[in-house]
N, C-alpha and C positions, 0 to 999 in steps of 0.2 A: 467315281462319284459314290458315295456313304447314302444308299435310297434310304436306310431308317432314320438319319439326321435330318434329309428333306422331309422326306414324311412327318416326322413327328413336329417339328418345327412349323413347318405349313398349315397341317392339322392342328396345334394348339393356337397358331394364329388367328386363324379362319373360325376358331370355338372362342376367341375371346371376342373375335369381332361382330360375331352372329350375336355374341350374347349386347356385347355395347349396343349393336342396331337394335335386336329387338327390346332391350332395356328402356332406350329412349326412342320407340316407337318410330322409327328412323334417322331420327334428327344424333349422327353422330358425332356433328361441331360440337355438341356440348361437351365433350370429354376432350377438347383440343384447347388449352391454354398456352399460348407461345411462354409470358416470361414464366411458367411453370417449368416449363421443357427445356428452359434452357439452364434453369437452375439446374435440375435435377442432373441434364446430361453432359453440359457445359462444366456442373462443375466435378461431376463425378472423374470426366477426364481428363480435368487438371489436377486433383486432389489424387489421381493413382498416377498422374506423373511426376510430383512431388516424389513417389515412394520408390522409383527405377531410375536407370538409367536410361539415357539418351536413344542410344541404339536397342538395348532390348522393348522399350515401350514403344518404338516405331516398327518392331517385329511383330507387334500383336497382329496382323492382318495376314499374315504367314502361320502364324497359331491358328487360330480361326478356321483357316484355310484345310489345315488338316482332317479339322471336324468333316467337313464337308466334304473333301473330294483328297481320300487316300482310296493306293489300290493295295487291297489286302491281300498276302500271298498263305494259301492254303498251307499248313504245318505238314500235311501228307506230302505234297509237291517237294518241298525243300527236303522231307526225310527220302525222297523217291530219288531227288538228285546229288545228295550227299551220298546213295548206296551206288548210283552210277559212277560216280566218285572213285568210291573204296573199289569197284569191280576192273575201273582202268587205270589205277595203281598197282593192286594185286595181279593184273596180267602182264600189264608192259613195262610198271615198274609207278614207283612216288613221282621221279622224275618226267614224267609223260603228261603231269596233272599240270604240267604248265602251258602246254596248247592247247586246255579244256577251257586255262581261266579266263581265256577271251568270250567263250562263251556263258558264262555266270554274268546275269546281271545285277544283282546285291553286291556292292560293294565293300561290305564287311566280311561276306564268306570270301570273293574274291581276293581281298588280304591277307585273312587266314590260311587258303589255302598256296597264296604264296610264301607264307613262314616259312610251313609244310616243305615246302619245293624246296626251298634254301637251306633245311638243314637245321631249322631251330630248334632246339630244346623243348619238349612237351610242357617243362614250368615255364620258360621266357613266352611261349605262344599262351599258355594259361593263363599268364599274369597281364600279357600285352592287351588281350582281347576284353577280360575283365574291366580292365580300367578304361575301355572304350564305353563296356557296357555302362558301366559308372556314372562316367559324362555323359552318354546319351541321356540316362535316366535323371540327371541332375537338369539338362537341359529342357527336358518335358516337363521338369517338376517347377522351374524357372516358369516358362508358358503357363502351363495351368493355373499359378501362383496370382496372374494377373488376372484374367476370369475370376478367379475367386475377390480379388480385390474389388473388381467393378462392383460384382456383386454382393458385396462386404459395404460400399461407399453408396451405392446408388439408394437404398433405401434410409440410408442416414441423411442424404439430402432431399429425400419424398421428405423426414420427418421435420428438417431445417422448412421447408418450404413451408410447411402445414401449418408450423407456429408461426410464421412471418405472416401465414393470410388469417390465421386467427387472431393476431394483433391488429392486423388490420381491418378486420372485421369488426371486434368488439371499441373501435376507436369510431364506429359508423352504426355504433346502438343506437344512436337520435331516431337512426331512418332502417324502418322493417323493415323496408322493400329490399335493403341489401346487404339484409342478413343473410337471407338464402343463397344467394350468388356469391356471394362472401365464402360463406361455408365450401359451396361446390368449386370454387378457384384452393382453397385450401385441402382439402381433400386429395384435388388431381395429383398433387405434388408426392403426395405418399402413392398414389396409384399408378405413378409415372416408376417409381425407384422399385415397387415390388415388380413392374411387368419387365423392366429390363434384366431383377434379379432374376428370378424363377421360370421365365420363357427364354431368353439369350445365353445369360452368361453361366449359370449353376449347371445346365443343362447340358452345356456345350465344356463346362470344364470338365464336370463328368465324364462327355465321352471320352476328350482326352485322357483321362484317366484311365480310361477301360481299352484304347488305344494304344496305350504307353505297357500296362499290362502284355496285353497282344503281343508288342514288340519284344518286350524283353522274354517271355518265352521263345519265340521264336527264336532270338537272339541265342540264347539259354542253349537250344537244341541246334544252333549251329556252332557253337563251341564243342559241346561235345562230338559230334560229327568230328568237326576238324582235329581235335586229341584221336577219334577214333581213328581217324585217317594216319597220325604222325605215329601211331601204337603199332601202325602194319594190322589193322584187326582182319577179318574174315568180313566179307560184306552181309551176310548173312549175322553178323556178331555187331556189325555196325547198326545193322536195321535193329537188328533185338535194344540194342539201347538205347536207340531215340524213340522208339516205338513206345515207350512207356510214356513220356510226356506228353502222347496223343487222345484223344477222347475213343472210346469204342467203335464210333461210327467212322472215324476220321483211320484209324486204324486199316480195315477191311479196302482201303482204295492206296494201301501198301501195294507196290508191285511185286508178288509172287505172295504175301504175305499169309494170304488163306492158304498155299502149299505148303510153307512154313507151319503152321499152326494144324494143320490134319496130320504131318509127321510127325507131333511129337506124342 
């Protein structure tokens, strides 16, 4: 579970809601118009399935999902066990790394480290894995693509809605009384397309974004690992090279990595 996705979500909900209750001094039906809501969301999600296909726009809820409940695997960790890696190579041999791979649970380093085993070519494992990455990241880019549409379409149909209740408004100038109500039925329909854009969807394509970043680093330093592994490096030559891609703090919870760094 992603607590800053809940948190912030929950907490911008609960600040728009405080603000609509204490706005209209409790009375929060006024800001509930059905066929406003249905405009806005009814049509927001047929107008972005117009723009996919069939099977990716029934994955939006598998997207989504990610926002909310990934488990993120620490960069130190995977550089800690790519050098456990290089260390029962370098003792018992590359061919040994294949009773390890039952125990890797990522299924990417587990592939690459079965190249490894087999004997591939350092450019055939470099070229294979790359155009994994590729796809993966076209694939994220795919998901996020639709977030951004919701929220590209939804306030286009708050603004569709706003002119239909002001047409229908200024066709009921005879009668004051329902000019105001008039107004406030037109209005909801643009206030409906901004809260879906900038509280749901922008928010949550973003993390993907920042998700997809995460991964492909991660990603990034289990390539190199796995060349460092097909190279025969020294595991102490394997740590020094993925150790760069890591942050200072993230660094330091290197296994031996402070003895490393007071020898030099």
């Amino acid at each position: 579970m992603d607590l800053a996705t809940w948190i912030g979500l929950l907490a911008a909900v609960g600040m728009c809601f405080w603000s609509l209750y204490s706005g209209a001094g409790g009375n929060v039906g006024v800001y509930w118009d059905k066929p406003s809501a249905i405009l806005v969301i009814g049509g927001t999600i047929f107008v972005v399935l117009m723009t996919q296909a069939m099977d990716r726009y029934f994955g939006l809820l598998r997207i989504i999902k990610r926002g909310f409940f990934t488990r993120r695997q620490r960069l130190s960790a995977v550089v800690n066990q790519i050098v456990r890696l290089a260390e029962i190579a370098r003792r018992e041999g590359v061919l040994s790394l294949e009773g390890a791979i039952k125990n890797i649970d990522d299924e990417f380093l587990a592939n690459g480290i079965r190249l490894v085993v087999d004997g591939t070519a350092a450019g055939e494992i470099e070229q294979i894995l790359n155009a994994e990455l590729e796809a993966m990241d076209s694939r994220h880019s795919q998901g996020k693509a639709i977030l951004d549409l919701i929220a590209k379409y939804a306030p286009a149909f708050g603004m569709i809605g706003t002119l239909m209740g002001l047409v229908a408004m200024l066709n009921n100038m005879d009668d004051p009384k329902k000019i105001g109500p008039g107004m406030a039925v037109a209005i909801l329909t643009t206030f409906y397309g901004a809260i879906i854009a900038n509280v749901f969807c922008l928010p949550l394509a973003d993390k993907l974004s920042f998700r997809n970043e995460e991964e492909m680093l991660l990603r990034t330093i289990m390539v190199k690992g796995i060349l460092s592994l097909q190279a025969g490096d020294n595991p102490r030559t394997t740590q020094a090279k993925l150790a760069v891609y890591l942050p200072a703090k993230e660094r330091l919870a290197l296994s031996g990595y402070r003895q490393t760094e007071s020898a030099k």
